[in-house]
C-alpha positions in Angstrom: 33.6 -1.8 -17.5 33.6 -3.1 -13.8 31.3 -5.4 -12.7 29.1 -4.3 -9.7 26.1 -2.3 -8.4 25.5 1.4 -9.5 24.2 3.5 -6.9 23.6 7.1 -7.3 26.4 9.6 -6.1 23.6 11.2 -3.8 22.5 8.4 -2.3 26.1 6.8 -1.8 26.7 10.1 0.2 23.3 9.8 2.1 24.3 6.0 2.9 27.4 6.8 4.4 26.6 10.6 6.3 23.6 8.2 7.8 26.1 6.2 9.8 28.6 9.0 10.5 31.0 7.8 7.9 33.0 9.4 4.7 33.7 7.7 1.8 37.0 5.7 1.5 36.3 3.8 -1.4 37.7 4.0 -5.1 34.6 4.7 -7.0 34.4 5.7 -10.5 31.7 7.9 -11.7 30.0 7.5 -14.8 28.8 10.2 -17.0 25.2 9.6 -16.2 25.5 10.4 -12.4 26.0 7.0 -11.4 28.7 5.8 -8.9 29.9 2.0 -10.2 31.3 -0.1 -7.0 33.1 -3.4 -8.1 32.5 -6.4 -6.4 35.4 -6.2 -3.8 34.0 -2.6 -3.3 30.5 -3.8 -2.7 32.0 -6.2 0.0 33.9 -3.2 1.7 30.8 -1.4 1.9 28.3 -3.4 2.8 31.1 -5.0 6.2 31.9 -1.1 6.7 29.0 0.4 6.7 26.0 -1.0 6.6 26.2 -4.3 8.5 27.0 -2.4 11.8 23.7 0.3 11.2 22.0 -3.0 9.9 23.3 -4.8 13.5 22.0 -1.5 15.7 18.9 -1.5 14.2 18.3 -4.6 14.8 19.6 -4.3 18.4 17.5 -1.2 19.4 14.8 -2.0 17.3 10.9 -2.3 19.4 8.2 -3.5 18.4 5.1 -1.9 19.2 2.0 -3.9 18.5 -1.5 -2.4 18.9 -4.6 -2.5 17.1 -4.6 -1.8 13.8 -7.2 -0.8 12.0 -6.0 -1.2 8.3 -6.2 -5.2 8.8 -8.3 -7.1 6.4 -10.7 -8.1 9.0 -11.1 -4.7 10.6 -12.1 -3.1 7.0 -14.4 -6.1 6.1 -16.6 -5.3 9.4 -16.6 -1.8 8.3 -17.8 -2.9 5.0 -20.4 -5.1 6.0 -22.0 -2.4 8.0 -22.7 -0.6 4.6 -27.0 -0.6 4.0 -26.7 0.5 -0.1 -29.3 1.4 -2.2 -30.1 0.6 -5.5 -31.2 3.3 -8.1 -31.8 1.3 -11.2 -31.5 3.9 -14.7 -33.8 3.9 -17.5 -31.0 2.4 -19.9 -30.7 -1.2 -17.9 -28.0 0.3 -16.2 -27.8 0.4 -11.9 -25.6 2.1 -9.4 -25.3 0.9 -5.5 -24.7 3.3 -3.5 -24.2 3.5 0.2 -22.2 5.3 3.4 -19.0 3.9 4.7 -18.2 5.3 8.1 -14.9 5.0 9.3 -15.9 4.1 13.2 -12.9 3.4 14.6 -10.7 5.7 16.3 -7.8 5.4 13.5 -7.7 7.1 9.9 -8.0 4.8 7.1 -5.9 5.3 5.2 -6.8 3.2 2.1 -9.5 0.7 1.6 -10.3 -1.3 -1.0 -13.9 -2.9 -1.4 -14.7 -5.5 -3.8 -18.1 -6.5 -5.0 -20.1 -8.9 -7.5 -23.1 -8.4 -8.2 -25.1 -11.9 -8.8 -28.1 -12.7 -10.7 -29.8 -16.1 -9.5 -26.4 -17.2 -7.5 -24.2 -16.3 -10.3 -21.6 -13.6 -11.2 -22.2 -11.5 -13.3 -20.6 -8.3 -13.0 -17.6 -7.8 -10.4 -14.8 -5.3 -9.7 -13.4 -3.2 -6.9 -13.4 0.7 -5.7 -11.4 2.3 -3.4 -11.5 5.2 -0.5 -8.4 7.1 1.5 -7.9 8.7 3.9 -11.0 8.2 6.0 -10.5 10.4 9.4 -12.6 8.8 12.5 -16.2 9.4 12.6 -16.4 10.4 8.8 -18.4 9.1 6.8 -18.1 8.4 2.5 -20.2 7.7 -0.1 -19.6 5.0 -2.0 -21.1 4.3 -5.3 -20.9 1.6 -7.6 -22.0 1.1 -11.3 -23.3 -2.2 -13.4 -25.0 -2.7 -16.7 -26.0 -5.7 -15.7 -29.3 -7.4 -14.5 -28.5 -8.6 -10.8 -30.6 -9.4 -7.8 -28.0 -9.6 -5.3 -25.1 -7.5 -4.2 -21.9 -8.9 -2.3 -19.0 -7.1 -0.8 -15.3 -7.5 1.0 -13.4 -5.0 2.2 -9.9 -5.0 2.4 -6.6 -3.0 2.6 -5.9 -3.8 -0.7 -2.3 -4.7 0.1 
């Protein structure tokens, strides 16, 4: 069996249409769909083909940088904005709940909020929840769950990435 990378017959074909090329190289495919290059193969390949699309992308890339609503700090102010409310259950158990509104001009796409909640300065129940896909202007309800006795609740936002 050769030595080398396996790429799929598909995307071999994709790789090479992509920069207006045909294959030229000996390939063997393998029963499972697979095309196996060898090493000198993977060479060819990689100074044929994808160098010079990696080399114009590079070349005629831009970079566009504006304000991005997804970062860390953004989605922690957003957070922090939250006023919850605490409904405490008959069983000992409490859920936090409060409105997230997404008041940027930008969808959210994902946002991850973590939170302890603390009982005389100390941990003592902590995890995360999540929201996507927040459009501008809307607002979510976010609701959180502990079986524990707390008298403080902290959060951070975050992208979660």
């Amino acid at each position: 069996m050769k030595n080398g990378m396996k790429m799929t017959s598909v995307g071999l074909l994709m790789s090479l249409t992509l920069v207006g090329c045909s294959p030229m190289m000996d390939v063997e495919t393998l029963g499972n769909g697979f095309l196996e290059l060898t090493d000198a193969e993977q060479i060819e390949f990689i100074e044929d083909y994808a160098a010079p699309v990696i080399e114009k992308l590079m070349a005629e890339a831009i970079i566009v940088e504006e304000p991005n609503v997804h970062s860390d700090e953004a989605l922690n102010a957003l957070v922090q904005g939250i006023t919850w409310t605490i409904e405490r259950g008959e069983f000992g158990n409490a859920t936090a709940i409060g409105i997230l509104e997404n008041t940027t001009d930008k969808t959210i796409d994902y946002i991850e909020i973590e939170y302890k909640f603390k009982k005389d300065g100390i941990t003592v129940d902590s995890s995360w929840t999540n929201a996507i896909n927040i459009a501008p202007g809307e607002k979510v309800q976010i609701e959180i769950y502990t079986y524990e006795d707390f008298d403080s609740l902290e959060v951070v936002g975050s992208s979660g990435f």
